[in-house]
Biopython code that builds the backbone (N, CA, C, O; Angstrom):
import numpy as np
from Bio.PDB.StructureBuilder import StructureBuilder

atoms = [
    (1, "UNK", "N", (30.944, 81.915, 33.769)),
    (1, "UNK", "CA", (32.103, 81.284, 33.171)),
    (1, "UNK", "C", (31.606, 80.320, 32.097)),
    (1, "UNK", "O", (30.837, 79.372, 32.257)),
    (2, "UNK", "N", (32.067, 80.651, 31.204)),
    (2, "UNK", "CA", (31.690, 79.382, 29.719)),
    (2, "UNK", "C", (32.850, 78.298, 29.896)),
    (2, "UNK", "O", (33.946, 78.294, 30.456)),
    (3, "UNK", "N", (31.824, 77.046, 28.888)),
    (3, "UNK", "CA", (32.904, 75.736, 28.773)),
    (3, "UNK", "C", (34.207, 75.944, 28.792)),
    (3, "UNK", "O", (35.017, 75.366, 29.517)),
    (4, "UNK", "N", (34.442, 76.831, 27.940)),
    (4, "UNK", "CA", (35.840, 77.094, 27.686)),
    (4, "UNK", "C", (36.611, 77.431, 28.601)),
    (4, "UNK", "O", (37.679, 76.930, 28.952)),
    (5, "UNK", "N", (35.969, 78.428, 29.047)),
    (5, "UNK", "CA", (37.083, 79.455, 30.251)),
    (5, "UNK", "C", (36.863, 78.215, 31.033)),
    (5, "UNK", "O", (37.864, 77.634, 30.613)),
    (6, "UNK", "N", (36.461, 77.577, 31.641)),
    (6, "UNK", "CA", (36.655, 76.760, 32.900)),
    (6, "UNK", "C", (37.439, 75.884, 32.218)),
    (6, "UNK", "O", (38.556, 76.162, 32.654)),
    (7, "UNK", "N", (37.615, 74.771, 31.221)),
    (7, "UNK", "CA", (38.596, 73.962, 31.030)),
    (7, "UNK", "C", (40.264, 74.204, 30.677)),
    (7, "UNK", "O", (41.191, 73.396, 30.613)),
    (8, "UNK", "N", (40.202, 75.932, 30.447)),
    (8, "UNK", "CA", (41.603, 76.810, 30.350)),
    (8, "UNK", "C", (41.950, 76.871, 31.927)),
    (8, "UNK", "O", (42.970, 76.403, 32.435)),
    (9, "UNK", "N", (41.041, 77.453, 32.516)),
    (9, "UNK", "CA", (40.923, 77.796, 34.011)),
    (9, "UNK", "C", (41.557, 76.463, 35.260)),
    (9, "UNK", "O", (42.119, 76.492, 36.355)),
    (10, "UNK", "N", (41.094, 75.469, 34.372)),
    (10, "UNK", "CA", (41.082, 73.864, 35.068)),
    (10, "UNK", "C", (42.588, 73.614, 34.678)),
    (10, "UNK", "O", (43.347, 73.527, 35.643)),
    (11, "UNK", "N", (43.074, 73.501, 33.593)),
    (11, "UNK", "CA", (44.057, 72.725, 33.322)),
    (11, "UNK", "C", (45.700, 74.120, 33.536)),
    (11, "UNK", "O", (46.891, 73.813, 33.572)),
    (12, "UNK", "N", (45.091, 75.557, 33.633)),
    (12, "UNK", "CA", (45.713, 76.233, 34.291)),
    (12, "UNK", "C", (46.593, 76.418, 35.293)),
    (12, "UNK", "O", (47.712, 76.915, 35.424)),
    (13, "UNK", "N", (45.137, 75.455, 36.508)),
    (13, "UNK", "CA", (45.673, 75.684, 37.517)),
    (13, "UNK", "C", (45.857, 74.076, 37.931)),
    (13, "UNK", "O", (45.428, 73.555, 38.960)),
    (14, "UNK", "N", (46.507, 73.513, 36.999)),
    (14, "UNK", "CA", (46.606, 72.205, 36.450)),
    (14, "UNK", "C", (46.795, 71.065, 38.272)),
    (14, "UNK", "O", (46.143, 70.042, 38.486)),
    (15, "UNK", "N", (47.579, 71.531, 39.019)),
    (15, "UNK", "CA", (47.480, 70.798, 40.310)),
    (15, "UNK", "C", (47.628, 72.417, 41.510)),
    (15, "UNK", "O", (48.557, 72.689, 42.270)),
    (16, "UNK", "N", (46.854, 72.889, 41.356)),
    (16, "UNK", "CA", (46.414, 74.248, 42.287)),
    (16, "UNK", "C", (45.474, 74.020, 43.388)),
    (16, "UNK", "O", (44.260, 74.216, 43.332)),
    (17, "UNK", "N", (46.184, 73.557, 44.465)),
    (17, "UNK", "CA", (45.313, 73.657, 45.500)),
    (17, "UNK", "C", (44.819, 74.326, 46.276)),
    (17, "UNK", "O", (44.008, 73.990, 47.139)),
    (18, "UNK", "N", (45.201, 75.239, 46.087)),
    (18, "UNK", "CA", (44.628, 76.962, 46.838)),
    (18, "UNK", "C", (43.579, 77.475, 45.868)),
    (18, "UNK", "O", (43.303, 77.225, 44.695)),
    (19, "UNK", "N", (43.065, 78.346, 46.867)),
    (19, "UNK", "CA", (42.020, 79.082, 46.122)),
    (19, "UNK", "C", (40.969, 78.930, 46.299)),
    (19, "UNK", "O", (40.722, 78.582, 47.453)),
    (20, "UNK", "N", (39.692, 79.084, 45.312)),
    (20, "UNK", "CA", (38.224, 78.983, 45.261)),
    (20, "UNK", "C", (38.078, 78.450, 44.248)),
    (20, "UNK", "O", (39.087, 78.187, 43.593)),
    (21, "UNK", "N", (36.789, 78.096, 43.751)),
    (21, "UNK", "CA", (36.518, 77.332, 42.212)),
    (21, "UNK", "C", (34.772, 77.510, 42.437)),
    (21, "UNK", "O", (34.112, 77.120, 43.401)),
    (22, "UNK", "N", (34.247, 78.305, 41.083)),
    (22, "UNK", "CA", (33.233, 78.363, 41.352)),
    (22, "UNK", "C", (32.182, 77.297, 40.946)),
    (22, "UNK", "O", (32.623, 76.482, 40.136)),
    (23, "UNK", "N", (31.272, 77.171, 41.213)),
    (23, "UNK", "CA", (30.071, 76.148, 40.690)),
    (23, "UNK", "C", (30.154, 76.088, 39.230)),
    (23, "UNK", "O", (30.409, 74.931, 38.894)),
    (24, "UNK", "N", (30.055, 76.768, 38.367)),
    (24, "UNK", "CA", (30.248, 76.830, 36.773)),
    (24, "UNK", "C", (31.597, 76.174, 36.549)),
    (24, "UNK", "O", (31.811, 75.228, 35.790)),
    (25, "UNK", "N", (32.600, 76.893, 37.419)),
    (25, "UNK", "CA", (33.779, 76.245, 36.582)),
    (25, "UNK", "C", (34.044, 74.838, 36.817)),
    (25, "UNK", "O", (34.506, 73.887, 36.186)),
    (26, "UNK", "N", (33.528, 75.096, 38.077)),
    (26, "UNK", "CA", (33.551, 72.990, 38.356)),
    (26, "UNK", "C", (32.973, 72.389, 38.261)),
    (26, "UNK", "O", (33.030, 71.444, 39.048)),
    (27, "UNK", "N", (31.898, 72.404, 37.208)),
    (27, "UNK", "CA", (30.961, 71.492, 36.645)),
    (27, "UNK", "C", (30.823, 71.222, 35.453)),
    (27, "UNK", "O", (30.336, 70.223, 34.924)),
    (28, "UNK", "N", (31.599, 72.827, 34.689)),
    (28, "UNK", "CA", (31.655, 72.506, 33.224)),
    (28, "UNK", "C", (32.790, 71.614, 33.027)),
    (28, "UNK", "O", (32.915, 70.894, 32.036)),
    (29, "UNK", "N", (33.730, 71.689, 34.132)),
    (29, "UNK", "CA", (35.034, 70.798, 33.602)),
    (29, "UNK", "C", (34.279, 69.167, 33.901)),
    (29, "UNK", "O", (34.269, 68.195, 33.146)),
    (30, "UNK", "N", (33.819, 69.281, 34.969)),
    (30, "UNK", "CA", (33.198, 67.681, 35.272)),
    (30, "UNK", "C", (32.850, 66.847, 33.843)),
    (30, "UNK", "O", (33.343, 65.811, 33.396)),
    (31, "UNK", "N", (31.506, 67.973, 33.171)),
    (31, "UNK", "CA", (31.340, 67.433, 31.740)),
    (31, "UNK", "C", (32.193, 67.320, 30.939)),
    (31, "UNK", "O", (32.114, 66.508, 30.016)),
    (32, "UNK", "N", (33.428, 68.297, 31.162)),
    (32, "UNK", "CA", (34.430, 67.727, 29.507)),
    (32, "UNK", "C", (34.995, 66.555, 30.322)),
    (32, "UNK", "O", (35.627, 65.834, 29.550)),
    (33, "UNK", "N", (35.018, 66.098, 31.527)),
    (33, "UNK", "CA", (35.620, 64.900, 31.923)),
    (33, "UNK", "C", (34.986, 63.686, 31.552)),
    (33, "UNK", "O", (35.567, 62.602, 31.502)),
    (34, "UNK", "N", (33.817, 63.873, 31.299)),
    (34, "UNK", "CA", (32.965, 62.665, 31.295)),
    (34, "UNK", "C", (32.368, 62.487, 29.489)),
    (34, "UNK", "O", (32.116, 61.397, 28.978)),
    (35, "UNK", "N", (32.256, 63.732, 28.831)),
    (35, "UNK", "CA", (31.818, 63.416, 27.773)),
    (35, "UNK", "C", (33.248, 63.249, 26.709)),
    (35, "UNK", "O", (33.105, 62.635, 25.651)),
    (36, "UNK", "N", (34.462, 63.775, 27.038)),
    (36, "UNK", "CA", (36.187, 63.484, 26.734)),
    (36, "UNK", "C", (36.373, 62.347, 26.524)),
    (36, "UNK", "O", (36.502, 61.713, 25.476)),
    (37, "UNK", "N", (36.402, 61.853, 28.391)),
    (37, "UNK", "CA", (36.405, 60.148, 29.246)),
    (37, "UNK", "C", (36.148, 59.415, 27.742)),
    (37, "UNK", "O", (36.916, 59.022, 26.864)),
    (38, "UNK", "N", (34.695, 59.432, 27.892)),
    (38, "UNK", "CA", (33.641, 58.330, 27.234)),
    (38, "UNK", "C", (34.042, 58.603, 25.811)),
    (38, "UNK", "O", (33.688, 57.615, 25.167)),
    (39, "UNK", "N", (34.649, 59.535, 24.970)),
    (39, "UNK", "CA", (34.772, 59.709, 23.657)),
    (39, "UNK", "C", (35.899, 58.864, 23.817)),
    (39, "UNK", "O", (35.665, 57.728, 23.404)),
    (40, "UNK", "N", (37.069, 59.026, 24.283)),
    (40, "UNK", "CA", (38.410, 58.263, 24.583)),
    (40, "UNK", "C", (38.604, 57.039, 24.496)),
    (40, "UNK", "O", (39.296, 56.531, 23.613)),
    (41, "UNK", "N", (37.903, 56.287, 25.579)),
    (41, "UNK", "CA", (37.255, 55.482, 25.927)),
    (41, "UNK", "C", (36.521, 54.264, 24.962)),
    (41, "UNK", "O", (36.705, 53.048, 25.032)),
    (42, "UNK", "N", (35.572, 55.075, 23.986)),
    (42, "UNK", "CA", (34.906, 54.526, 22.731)),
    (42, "UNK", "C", (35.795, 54.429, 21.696)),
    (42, "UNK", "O", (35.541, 53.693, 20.742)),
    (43, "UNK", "N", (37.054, 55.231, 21.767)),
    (43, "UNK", "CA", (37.880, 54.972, 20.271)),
    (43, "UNK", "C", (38.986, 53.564, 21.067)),
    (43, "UNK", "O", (39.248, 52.536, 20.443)),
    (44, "UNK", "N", (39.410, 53.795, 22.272)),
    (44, "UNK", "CA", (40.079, 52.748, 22.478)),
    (44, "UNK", "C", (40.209, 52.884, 24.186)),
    (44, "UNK", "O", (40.277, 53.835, 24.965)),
    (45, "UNK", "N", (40.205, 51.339, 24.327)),
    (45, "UNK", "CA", (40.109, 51.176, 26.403)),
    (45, "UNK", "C", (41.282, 52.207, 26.938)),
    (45, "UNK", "O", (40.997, 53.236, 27.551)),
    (46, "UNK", "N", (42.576, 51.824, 26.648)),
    (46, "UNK", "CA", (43.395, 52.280, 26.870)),
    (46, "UNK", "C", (43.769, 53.608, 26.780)),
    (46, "UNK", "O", (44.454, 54.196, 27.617)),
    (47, "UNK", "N", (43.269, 54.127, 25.657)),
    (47, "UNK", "CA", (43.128, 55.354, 25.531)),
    (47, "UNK", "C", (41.897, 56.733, 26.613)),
    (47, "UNK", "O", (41.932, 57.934, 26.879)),
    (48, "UNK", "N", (41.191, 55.820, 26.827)),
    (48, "UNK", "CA", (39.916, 56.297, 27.758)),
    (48, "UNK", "C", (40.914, 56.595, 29.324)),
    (48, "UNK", "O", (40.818, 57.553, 30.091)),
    (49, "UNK", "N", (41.961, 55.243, 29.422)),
    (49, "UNK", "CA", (42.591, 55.005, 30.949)),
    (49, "UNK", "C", (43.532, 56.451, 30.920)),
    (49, "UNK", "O", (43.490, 57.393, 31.711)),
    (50, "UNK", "N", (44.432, 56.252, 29.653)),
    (50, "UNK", "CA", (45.655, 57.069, 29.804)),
    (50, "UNK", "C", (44.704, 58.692, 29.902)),
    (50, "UNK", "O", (45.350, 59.528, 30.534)),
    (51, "UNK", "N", (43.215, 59.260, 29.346)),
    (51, "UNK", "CA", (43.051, 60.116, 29.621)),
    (51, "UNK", "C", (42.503, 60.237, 30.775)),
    (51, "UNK", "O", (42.572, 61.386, 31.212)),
    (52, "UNK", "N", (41.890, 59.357, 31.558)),
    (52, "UNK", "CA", (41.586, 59.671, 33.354)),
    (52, "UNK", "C", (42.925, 59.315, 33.994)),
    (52, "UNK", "O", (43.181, 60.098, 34.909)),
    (53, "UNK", "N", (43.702, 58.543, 33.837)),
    (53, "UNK", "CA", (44.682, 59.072, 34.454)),
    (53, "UNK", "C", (45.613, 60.539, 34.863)),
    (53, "UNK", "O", (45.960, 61.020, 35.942)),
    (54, "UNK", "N", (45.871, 61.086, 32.990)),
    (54, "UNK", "CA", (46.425, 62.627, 33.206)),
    (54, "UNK", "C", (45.697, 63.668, 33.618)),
    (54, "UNK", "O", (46.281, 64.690, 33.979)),
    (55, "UNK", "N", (44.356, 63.594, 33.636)),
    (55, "UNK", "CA", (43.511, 64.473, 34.047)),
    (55, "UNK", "C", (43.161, 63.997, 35.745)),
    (55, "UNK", "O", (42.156, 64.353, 36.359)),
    (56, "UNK", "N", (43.907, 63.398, 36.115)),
    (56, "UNK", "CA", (43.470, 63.359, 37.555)),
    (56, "UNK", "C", (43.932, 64.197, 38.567)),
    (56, "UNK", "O", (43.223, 64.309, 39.567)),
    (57, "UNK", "N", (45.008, 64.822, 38.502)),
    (57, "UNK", "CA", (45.571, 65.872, 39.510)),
    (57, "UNK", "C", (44.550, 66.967, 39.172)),
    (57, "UNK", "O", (43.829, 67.276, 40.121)),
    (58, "UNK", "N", (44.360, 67.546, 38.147)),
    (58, "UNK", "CA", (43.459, 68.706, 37.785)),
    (58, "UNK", "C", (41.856, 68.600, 38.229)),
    (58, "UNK", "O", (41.049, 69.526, 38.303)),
    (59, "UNK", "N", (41.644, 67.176, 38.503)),
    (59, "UNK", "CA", (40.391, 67.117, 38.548)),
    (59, "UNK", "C", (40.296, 67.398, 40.531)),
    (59, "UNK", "O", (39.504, 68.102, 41.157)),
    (60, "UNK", "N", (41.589, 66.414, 41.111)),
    (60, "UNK", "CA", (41.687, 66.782, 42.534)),
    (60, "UNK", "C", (41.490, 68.251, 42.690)),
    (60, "UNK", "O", (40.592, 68.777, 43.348)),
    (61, "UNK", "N", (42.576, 68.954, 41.907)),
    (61, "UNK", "CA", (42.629, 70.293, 42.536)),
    (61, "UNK", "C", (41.232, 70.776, 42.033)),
    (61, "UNK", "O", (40.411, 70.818, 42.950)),
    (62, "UNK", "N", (40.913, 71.024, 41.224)),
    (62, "UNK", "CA", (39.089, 71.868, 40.878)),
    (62, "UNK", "C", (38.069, 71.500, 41.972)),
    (62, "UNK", "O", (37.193, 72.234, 42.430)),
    (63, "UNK", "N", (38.380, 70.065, 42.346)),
    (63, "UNK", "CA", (37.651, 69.526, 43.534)),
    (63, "UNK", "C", (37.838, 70.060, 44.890)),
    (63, "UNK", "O", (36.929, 70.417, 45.639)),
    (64, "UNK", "N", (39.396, 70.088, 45.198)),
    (64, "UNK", "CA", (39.598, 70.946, 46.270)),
    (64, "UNK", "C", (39.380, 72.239, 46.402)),
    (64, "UNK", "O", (39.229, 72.865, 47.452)),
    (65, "UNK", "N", (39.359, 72.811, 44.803)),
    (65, "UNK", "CA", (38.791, 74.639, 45.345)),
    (65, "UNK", "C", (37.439, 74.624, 44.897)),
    (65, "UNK", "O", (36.938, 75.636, 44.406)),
    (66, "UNK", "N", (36.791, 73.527, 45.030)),
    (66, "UNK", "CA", (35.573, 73.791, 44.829)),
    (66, "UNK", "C", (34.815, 73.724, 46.435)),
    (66, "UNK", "O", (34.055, 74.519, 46.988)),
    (67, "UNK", "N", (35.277, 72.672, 46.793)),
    (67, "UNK", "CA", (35.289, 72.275, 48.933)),
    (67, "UNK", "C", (35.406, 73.716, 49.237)),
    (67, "UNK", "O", (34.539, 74.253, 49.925)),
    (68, "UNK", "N", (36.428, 74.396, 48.770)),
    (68, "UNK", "CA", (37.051, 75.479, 49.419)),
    (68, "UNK", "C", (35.885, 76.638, 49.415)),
    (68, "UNK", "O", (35.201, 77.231, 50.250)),
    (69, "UNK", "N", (36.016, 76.620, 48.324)),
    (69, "UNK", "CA", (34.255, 77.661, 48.010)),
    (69, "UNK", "C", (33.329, 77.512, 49.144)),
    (69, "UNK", "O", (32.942, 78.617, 49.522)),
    (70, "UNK", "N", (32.896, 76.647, 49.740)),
    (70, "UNK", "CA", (32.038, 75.682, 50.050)),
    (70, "UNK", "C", (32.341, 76.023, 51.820)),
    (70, "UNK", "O", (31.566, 75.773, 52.743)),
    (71, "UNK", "N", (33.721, 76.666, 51.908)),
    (71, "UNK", "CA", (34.414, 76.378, 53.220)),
    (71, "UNK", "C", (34.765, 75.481, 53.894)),
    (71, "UNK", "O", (34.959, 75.434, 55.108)),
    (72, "UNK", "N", (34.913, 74.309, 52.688)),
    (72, "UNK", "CA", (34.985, 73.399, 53.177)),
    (72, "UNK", "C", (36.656, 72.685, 53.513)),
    (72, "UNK", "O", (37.211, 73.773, 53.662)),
    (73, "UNK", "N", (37.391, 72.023, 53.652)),
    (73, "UNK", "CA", (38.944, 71.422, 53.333)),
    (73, "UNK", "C", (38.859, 70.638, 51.915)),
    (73, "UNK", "O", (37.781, 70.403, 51.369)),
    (74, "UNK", "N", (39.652, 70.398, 51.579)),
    (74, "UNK", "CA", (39.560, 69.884, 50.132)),
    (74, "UNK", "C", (39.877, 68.024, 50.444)),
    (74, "UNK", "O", (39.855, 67.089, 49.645)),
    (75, "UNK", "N", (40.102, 68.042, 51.640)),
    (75, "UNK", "CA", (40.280, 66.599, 52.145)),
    (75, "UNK", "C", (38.793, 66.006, 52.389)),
    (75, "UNK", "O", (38.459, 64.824, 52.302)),
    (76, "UNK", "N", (38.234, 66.776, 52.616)),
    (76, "UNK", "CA", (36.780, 65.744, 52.456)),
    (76, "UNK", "C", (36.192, 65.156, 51.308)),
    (76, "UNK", "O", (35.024, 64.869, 51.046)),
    (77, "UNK", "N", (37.471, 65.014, 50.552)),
    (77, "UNK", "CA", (36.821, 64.356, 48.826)),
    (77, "UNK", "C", (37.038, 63.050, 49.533)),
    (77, "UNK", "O", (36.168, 62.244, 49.202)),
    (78, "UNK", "N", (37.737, 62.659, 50.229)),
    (78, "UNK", "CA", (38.280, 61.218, 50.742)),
    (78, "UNK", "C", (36.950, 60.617, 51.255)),
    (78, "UNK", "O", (36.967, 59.505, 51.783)),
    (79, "UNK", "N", (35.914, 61.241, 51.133)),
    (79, "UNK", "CA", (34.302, 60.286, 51.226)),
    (79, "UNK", "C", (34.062, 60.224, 50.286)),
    (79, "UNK", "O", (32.933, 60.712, 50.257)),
    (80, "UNK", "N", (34.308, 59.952, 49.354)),
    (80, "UNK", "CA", (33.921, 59.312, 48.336)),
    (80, "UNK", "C", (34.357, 57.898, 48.228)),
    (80, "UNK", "O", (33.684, 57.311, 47.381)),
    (81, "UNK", "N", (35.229, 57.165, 48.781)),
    (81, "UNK", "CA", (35.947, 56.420, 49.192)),
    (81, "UNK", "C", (34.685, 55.776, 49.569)),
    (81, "UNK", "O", (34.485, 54.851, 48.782)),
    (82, "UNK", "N", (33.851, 55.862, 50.342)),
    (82, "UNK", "CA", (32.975, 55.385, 51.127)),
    (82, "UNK", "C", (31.840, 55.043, 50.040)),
    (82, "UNK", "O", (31.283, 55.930, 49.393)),
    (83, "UNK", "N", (31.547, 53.658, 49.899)),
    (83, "UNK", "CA", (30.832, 53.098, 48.880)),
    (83, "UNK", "C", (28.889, 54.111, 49.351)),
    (83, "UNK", "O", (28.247, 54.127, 50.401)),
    (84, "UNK", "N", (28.605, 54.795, 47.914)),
    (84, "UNK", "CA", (27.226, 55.266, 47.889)),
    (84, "UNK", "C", (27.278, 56.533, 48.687)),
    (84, "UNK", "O", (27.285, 57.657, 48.185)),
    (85, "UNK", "N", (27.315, 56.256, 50.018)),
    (85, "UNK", "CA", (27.081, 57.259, 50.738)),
    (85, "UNK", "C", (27.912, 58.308, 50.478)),
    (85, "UNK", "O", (27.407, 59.423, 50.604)),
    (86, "UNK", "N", (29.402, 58.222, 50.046)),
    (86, "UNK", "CA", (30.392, 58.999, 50.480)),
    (86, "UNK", "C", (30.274, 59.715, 49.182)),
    (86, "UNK", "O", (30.848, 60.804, 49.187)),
    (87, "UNK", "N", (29.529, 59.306, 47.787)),
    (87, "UNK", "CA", (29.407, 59.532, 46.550)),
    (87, "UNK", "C", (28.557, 61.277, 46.560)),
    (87, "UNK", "O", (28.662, 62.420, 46.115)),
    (88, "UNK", "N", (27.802, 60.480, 47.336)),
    (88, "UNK", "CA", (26.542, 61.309, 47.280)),
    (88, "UNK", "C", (26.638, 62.817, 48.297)),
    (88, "UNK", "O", (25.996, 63.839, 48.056)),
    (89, "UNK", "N", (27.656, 62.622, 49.520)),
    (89, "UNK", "CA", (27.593, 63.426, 49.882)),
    (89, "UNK", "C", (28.891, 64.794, 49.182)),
    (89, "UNK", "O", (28.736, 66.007, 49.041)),
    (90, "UNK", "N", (29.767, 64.146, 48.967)),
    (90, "UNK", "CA", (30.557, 65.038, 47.920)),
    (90, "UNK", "C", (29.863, 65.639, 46.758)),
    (90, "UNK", "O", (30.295, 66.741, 46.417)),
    (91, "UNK", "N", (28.569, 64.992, 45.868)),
    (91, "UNK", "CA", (28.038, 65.618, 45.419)),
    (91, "UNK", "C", (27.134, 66.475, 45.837)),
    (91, "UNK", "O", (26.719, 67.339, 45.065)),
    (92, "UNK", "N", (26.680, 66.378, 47.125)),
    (92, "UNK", "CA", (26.232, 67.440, 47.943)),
    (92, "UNK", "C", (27.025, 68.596, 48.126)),
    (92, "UNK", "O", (26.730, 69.566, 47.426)),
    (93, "UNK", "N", (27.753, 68.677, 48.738)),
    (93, "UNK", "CA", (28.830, 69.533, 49.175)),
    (93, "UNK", "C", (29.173, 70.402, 47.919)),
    (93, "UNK", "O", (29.166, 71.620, 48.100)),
    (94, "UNK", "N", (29.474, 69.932, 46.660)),
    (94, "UNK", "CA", (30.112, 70.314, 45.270)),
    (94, "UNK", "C", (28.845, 71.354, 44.583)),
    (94, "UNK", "O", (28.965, 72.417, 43.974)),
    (95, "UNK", "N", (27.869, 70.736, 44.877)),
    (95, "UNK", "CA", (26.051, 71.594, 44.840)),
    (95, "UNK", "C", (26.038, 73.165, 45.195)),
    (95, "UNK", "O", (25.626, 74.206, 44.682)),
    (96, "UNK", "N", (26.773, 72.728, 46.446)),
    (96, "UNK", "CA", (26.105, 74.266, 47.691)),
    (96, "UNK", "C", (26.565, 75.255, 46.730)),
    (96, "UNK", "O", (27.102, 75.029, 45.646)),
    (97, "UNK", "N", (26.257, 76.524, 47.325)),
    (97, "UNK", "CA", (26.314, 77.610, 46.850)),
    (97, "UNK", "C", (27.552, 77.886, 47.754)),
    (97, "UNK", "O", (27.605, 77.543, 48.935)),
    (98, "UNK", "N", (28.779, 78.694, 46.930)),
    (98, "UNK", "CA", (30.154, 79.245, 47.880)),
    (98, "UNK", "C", (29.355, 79.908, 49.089)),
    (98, "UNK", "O", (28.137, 79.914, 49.274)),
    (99, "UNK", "N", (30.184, 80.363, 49.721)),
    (99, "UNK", "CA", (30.253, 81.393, 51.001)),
    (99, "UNK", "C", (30.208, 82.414, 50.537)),
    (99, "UNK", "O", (30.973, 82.518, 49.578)),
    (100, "UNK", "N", (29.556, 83.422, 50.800)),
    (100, "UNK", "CA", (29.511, 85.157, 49.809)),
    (100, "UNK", "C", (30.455, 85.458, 50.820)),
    (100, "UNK", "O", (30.382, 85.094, 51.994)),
    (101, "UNK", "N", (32.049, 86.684, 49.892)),
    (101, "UNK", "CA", (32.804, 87.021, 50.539)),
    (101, "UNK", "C", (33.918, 86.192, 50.668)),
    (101, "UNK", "O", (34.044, 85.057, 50.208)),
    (102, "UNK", "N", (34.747, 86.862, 51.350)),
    (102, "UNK", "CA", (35.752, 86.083, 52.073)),
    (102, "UNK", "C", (36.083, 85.123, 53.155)),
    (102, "UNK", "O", (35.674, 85.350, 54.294)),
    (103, "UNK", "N", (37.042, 83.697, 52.797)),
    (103, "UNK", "CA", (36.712, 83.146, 53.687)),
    (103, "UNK", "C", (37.887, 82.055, 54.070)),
    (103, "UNK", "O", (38.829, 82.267, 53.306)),
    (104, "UNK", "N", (38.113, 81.235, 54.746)),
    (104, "UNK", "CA", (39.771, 81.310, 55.054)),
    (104, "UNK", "C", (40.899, 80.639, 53.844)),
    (104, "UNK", "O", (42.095, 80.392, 53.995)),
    (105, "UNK", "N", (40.079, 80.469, 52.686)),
    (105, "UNK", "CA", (40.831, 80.142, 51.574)),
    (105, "UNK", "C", (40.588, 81.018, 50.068)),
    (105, "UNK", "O", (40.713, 80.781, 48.867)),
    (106, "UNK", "N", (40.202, 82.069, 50.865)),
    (106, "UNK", "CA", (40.400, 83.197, 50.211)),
    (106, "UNK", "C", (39.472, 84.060, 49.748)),
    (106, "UNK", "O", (38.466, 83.962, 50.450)),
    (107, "UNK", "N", (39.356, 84.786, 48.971)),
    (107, "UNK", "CA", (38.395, 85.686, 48.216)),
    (107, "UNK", "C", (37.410, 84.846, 47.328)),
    (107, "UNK", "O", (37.798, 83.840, 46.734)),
    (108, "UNK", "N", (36.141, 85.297, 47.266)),
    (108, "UNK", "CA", (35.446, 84.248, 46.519)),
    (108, "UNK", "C", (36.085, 84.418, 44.622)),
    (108, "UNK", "O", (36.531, 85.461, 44.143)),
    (109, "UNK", "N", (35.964, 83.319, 44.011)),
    (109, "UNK", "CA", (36.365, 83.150, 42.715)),
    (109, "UNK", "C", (35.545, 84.539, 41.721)),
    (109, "UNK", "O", (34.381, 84.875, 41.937)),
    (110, "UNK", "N", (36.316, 85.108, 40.790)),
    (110, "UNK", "CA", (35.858, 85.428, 39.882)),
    (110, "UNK", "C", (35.123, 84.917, 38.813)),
    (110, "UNK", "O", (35.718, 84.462, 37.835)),
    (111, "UNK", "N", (33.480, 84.938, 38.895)),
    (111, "UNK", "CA", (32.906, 83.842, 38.061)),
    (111, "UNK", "C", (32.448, 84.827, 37.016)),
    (111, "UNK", "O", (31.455, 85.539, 37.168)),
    (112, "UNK", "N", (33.636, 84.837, 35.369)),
    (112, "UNK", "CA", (33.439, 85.671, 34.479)),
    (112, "UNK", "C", (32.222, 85.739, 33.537)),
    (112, "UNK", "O", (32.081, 84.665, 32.952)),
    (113, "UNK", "N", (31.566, 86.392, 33.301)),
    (113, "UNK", "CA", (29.943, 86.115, 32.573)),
    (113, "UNK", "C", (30.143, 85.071, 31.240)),
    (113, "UNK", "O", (31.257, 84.632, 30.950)),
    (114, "UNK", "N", (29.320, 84.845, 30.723)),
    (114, "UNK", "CA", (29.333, 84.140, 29.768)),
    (114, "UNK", "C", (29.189, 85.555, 28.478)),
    (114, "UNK", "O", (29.164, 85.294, 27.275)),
]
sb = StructureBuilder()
sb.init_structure("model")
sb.init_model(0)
sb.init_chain("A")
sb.init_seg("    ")
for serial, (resi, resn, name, xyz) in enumerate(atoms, 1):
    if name == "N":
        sb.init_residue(resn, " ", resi, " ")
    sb.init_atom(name, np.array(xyz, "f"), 0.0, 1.0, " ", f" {name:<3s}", serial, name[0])
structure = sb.get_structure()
């Protein structure tokens, strides 16, 4: 999956909590979140806020079908909450490699070539 297709893919499935999300697609969106964020951000504060704000449902859901991949619930983003530790282990989890196959949140994602 290229930059692109994942940030079409992301804002698609704009608050989609079902499904799968593969490692590519949820990492390339991570970066347009952060290198977006920080462009936003640098032209004006407010402007940086109002764009992590609207991008926050989209970022939940990519997060939750990314858990899902993972087999995981998409409710275990709620450790992050947890100062350091809870950081680190969501970025663990977000790492793994999906489940090959099917699995109770569905078919693994179509991860389209570049």
């Amino acid at each position: 999956m290229t930059f692109q297709q994942s940030i079409r893919t992301c804002f698609s499935k704009y608050a989609d909590l079902s499904g799968r999300a593969s490692r590519p697609e949820f990492w390339w969106y991570v970066l347009f979140i952060v290198i977006a964020g920080t462009a936003a951000s640098t032209i004006h504060h407010m402007l940086g806020t109002l764009f992590y704000l609207a991008t926050i449902l989209p970022s939940i859901a990519v997060g939750a079908r990314r858990l899902h991949d993972t087999g995981r619930s998409g409710w275990w983003q709620i450790i992050a909450l947890v100062p350091l530790f809870g950081a680190i282990v969501l970025l663990f989890f977000c790492a793994q490699e999906g489940v090959p196959g099917e699995n109770a949140y569905g078919p693994p994602p179509i991860d389209e070539a570049a």
